[in-house]
C-alpha positions as CSV (number, residue, x, y, z in Angstrom):
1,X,0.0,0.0,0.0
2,X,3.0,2.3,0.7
3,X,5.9,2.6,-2.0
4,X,9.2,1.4,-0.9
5,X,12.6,3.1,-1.3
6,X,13.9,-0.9,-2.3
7,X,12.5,-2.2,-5.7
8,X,13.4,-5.8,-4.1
9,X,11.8,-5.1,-1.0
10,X,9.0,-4.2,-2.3
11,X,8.2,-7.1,-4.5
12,X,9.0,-9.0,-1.5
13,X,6.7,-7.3,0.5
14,X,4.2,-7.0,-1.8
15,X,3.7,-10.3,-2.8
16,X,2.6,-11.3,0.4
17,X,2.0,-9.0,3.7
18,X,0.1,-6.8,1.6
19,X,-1.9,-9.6,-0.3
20,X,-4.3,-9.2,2.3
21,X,-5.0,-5.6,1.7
22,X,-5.1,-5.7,-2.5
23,X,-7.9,-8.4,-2.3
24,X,-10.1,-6.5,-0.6
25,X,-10.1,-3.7,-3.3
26,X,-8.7,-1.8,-6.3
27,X,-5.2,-0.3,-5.5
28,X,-3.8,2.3,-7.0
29,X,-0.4,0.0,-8.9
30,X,2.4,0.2,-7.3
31,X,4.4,-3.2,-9.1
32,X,3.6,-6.0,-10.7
33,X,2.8,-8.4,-7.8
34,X,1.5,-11.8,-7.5
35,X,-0.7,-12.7,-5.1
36,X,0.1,-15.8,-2.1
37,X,-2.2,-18.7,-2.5
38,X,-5.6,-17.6,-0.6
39,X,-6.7,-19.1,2.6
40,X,-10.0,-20.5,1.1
41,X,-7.8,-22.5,-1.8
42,X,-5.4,-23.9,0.5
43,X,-8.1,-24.6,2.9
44,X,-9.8,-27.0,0.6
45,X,-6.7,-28.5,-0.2
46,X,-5.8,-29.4,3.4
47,X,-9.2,-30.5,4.3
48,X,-8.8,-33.0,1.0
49,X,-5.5,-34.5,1.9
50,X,-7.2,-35.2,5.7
51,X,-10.0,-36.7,4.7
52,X,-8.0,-39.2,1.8
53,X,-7.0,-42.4,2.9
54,X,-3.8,-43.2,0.6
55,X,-0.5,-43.5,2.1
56,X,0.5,-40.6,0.4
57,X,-2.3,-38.4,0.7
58,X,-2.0,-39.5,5.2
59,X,2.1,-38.3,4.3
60,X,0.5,-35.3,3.0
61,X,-2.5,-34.7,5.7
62,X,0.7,-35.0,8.7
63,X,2.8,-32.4,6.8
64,X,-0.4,-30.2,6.5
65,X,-1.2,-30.8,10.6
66,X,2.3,-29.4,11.1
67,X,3.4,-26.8,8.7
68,X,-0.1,-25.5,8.2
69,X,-2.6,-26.0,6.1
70,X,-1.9,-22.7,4.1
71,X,1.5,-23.6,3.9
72,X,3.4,-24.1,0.8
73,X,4.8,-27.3,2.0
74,X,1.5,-29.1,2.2
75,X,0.0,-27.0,-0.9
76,X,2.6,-29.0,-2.7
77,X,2.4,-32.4,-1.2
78,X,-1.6,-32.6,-1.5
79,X,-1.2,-31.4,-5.0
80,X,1.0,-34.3,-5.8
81,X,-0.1,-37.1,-3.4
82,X,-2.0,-38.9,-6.5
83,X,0.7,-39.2,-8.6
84,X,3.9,-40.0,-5.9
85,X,4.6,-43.7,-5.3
86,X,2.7,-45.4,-2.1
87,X,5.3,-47.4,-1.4
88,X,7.8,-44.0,-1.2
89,X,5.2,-42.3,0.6
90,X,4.8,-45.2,3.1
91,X,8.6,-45.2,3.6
92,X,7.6,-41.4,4.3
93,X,4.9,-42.2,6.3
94,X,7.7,-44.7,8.6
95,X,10.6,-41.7,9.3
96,X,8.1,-38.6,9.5
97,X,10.0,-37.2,12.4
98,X,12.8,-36.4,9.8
99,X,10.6,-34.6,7.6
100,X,8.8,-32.9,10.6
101,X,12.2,-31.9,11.8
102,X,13.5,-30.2,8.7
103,X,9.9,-28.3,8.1
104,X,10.8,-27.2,11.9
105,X,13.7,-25.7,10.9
106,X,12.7,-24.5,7.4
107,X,9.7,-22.7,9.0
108,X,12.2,-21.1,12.0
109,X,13.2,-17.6,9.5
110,X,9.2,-17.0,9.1
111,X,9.3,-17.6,13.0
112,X,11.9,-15.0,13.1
113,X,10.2,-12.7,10.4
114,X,7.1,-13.0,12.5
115,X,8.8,-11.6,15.6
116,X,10.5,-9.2,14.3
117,X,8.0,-7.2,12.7
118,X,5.0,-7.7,15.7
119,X,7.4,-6.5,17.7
120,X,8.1,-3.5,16.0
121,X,4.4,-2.5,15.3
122,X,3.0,-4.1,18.4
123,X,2.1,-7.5,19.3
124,X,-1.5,-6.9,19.5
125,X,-1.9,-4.4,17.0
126,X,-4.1,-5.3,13.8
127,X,-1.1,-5.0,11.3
128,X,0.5,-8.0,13.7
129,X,-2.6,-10.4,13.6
130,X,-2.5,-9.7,9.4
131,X,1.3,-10.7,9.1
132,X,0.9,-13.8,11.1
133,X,-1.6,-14.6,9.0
134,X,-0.3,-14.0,5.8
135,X,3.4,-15.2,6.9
136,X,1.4,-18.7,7.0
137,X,1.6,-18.7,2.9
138,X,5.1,-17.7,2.8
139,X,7.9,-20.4,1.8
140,X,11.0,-20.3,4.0
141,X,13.0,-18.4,0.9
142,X,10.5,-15.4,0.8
143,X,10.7,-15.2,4.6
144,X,14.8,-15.1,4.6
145,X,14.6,-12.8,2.1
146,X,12.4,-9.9,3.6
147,X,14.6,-10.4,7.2
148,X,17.5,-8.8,4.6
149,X,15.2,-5.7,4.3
150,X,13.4,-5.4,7.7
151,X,14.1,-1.9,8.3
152,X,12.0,-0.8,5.1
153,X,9.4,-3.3,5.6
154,X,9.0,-2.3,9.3
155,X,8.8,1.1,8.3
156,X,5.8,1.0,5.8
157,X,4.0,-1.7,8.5
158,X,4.2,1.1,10.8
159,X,2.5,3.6,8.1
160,X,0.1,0.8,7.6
161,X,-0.7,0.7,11.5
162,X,-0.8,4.3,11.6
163,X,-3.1,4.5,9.2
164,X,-5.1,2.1,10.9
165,X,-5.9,4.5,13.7
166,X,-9.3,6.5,14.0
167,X,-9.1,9.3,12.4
168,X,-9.3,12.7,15.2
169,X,-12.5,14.3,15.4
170,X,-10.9,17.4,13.5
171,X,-10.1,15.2,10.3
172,X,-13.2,13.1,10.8
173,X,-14.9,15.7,10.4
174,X,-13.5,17.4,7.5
175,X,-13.9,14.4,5.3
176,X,-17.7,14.4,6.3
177,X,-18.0,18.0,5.5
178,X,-19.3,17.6,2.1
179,X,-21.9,19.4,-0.1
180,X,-21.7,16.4,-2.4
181,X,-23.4,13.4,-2.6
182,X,-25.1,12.3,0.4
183,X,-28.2,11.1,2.2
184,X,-29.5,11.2,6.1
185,X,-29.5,14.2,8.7
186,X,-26.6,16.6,9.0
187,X,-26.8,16.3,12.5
188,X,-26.9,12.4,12.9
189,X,-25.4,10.7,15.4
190,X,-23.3,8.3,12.8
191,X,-21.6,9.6,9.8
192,X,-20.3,7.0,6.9
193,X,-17.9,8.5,4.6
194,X,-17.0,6.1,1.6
195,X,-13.8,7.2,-1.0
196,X,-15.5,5.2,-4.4
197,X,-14.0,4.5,-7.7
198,X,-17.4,4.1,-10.4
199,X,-14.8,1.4,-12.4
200,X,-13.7,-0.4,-9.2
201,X,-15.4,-4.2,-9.2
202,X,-15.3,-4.1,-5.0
203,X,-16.9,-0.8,-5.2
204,X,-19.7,-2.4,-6.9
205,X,-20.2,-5.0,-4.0
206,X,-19.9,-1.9,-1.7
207,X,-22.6,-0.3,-3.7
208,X,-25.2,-2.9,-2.5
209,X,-23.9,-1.9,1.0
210,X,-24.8,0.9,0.4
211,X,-28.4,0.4,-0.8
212,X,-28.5,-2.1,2.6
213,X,-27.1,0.9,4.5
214,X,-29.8,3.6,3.4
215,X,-32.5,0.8,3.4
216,X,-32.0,0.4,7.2
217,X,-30.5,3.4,8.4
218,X,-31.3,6.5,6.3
219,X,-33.1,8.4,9.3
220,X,-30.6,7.6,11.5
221,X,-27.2,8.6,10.0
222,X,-25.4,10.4,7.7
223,X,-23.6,8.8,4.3
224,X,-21.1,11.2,2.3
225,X,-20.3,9.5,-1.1
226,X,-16.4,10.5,-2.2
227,X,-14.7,10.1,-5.8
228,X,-11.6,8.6,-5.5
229,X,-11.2,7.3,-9.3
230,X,-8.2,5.4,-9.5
231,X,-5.1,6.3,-12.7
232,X,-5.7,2.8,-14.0
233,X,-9.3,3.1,-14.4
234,X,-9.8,4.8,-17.9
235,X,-13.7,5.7,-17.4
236,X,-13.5,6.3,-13.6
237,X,-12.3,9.6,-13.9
238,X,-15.2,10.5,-16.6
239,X,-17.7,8.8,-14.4
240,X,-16.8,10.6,-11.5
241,X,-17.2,13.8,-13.3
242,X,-20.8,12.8,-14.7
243,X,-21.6,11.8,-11.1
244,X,-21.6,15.3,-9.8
245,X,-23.5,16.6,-13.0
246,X,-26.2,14.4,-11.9
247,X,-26.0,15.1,-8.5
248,X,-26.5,19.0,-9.6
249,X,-29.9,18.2,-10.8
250,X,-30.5,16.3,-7.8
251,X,-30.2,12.6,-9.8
252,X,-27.1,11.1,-8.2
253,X,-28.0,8.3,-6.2
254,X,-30.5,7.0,-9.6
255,X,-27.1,7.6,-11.7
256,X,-24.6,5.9,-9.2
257,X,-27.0,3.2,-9.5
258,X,-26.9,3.4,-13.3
259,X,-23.0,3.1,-13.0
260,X,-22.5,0.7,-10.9
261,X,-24.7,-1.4,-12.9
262,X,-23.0,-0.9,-16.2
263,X,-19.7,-0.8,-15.2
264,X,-17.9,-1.8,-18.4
265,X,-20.1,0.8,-20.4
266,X,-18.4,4.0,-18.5
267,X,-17.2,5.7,-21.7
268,X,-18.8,9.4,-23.1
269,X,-21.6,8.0,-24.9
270,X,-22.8,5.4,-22.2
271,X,-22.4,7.9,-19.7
272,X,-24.7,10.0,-21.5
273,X,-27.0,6.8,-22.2
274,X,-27.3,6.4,-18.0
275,X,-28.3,10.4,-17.7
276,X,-31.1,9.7,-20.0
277,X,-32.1,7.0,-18.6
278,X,-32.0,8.6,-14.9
279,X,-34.4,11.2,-16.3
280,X,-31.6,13.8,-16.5
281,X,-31.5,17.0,-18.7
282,X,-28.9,15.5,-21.3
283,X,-28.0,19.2,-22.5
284,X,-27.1,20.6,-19.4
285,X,-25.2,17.6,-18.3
286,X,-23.4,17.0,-21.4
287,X,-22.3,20.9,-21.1
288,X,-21.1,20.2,-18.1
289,X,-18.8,17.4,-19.1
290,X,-17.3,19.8,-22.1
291,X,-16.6,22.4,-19.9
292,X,-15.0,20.4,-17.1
293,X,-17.4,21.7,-14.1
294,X,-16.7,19.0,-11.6
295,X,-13.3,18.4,-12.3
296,X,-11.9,20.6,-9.4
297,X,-14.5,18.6,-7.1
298,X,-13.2,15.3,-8.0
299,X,-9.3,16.5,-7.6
300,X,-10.5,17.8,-4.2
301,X,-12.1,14.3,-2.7
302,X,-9.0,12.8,-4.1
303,X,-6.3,14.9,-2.4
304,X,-8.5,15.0,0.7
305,X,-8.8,10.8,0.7
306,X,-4.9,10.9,0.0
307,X,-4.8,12.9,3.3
308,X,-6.4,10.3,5.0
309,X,-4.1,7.8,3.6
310,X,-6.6,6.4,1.0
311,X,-4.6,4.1,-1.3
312,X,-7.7,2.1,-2.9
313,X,-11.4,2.0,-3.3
314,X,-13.6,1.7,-1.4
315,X,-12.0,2.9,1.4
316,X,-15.3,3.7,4.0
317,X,-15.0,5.6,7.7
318,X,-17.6,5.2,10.4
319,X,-17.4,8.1,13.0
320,X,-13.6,8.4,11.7
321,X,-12.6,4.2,12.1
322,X,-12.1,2.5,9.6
323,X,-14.0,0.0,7.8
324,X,-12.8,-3.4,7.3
325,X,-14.2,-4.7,5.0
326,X,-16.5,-2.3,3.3
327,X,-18.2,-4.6,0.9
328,X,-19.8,-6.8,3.4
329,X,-22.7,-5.6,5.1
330,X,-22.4,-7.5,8.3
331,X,-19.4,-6.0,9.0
332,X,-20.2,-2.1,8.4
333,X,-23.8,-2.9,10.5
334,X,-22.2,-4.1,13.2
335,X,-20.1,-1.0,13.4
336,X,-22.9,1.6,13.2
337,X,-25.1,-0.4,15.5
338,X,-22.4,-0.2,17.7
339,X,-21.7,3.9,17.5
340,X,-25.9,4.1,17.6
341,X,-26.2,1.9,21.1
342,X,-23.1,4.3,22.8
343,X,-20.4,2.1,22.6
344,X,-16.8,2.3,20.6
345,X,-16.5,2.0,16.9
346,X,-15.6,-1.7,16.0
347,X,-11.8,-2.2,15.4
348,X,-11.1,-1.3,12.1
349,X,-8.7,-4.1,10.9
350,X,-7.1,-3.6,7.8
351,X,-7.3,-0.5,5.9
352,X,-9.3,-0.2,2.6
């Protein structure tokens, strides 16, 4: 999420600690990463090598029990159990406390790794509980290799942590200051501000959030809707534009609908397709697409997200924390509920 001063640490990095963050949204690009296995694939995978009754898928099912089942150890053993030789397996199966011994000591550097960097953002903190998870996906070489750069990983985990934090009521409440798009009273108890990207799949999911959101709480809270279109979006930009056209003629939430709906049709002439079909005045809101009239807006939500250490969409706060995981409703109910009843804002996780 935060550029690195190393090219190497960086893929390093990214490939893995930061895995976490990139699949719960669009990021703006920072290198050609790959992504480490996810926790659902290598889930199923365990839970198939367990439940086989082969001598080399019970080989397997032990390595899995002891290096994880996440792990790239047993990914590759329960991949390959069907075609390695029972009767190597079962000569496996007879010395497993050597093979136990050497994952032991293959897995000690992501031990080390793990330490290292907790103990440098905080043991309990949130960025802690994501690299012990994601460490779990990392072979022994990718581990060794980011203790050689730990002082430039620890320092972006520590800008990740920071911008974990609840935001202060001062910047809180600058973001929600907004004569933009938005719904519920100005004076609400609970303000939701979301940082959107009209081209971003994730904000899609987030959009039906949203509707859940205004469904249930629309007399109860106020939502602020952000642009935040992202450089490797094409349309976003355009879209984001068009939004605030609509939302001049008091149409936005029928055209963010429209969007979010089509979003592979985002160019000029779909955009002006959607205003029709919102019940726009086409001539007034192509005008203001010629003449640039929102532009300024949109560069002013994205420099004030950017402030805020938005780095992808959506990005959502609730009373300044946070939001997990934006795109599942559970997770941003539980947090207003929360707020509405008196109590604290729900952790806030990882940032978005």
């Amino acid at each position: 999420m935060f550029p690195f001063k190393n090219p190497r640490s960086r893929t390093l990095v990214g490939v893995g600690l930061f895995a976490l963050v990139a699949a719960g949204g669009c990021n703006k690009p920072k290198s050609h990463l790959h992504a480490a296995p996810t926790a659902a694939a290598s889930g199923s995978a365990g839970v198939a090598a367990a439940t086989a009754s082969g001598p080399c898928q019970k080989y397997a099912a032990a390595i899995c029990e002891k290096a994880g089942k996440e792990s790239e150890a047993c990914q590759a053993l329960t991949t390959s159990a069907d075609i390695l030789s029972p009767d190597a397996c079962s000569v496996g199966l007879k010395d497993i406390a050597y093979s136990l011994k050497k994952l032991g000591e293959a897995g000690k550097s992501c031990e080390d790794l793990v330490g290292k960097l907790c103990a440098a953002v905080g043991p309990t903190s949130d960025t802690c509980n994501m690299v012990k998870a994601q460490t779990k996906t990392f072979p022994a070489s990718r581990c060794k290799g980011m203790l050689d750069h730990l002082p430039e990983i620890v320092t972006d985990l520590k800008k990740m942590e920071a911008a974990n934090q609840p935001l202060s009521p001062e910047i809180a409440a600058s973001i929600a200051n907004s004569k933009g798009p938005a719904f519920g009273p100005a004076n609400a108890k609970v303000t939701v501000v979301e940082f959107s990207d009209f081209q971003c799949p994730y904000c899609g999911k987030a959009a039906s959030v949203v509707d859940q959101v205004k469904e249930k709480y629309s007399d109860r809270i106020r939502f602020v809707f952000r642009q935040f279109p992202l450089p490797m979006h094409e349309n976003a930009r355009g879209a984001a534009e068009a939004a605030l056209a609509a939302n001049a003629q008091g149409k936005f939430w029928e055209f963010h609908d429209k969007l979010f709906q089509n979003q592979t049709q985002l160019t000029r002439s779909g955009l002006e397709g959607f205003a029709k079909d919102a019940g726009l005045n086409v001539a007034e809101f192509k005008k203001a697409l010629d003449a640039k009239t929102y532009a300024a807006d949109v560069d002013s939500d994205v420099k004030l997200g950017e402030s805020v250490a938005v780095q992808g969409t959506p990005t959502m706060f609730i009373n300044g924390a946070r939001v997990a995981n934006p795109t599942d409703f559970q997770t941003v109910a539980a947090q207003i509920d929360s707020l509405l009843k008196g109590g604290p804002a729900v952790p806030a996780g990882t940032p978005g």
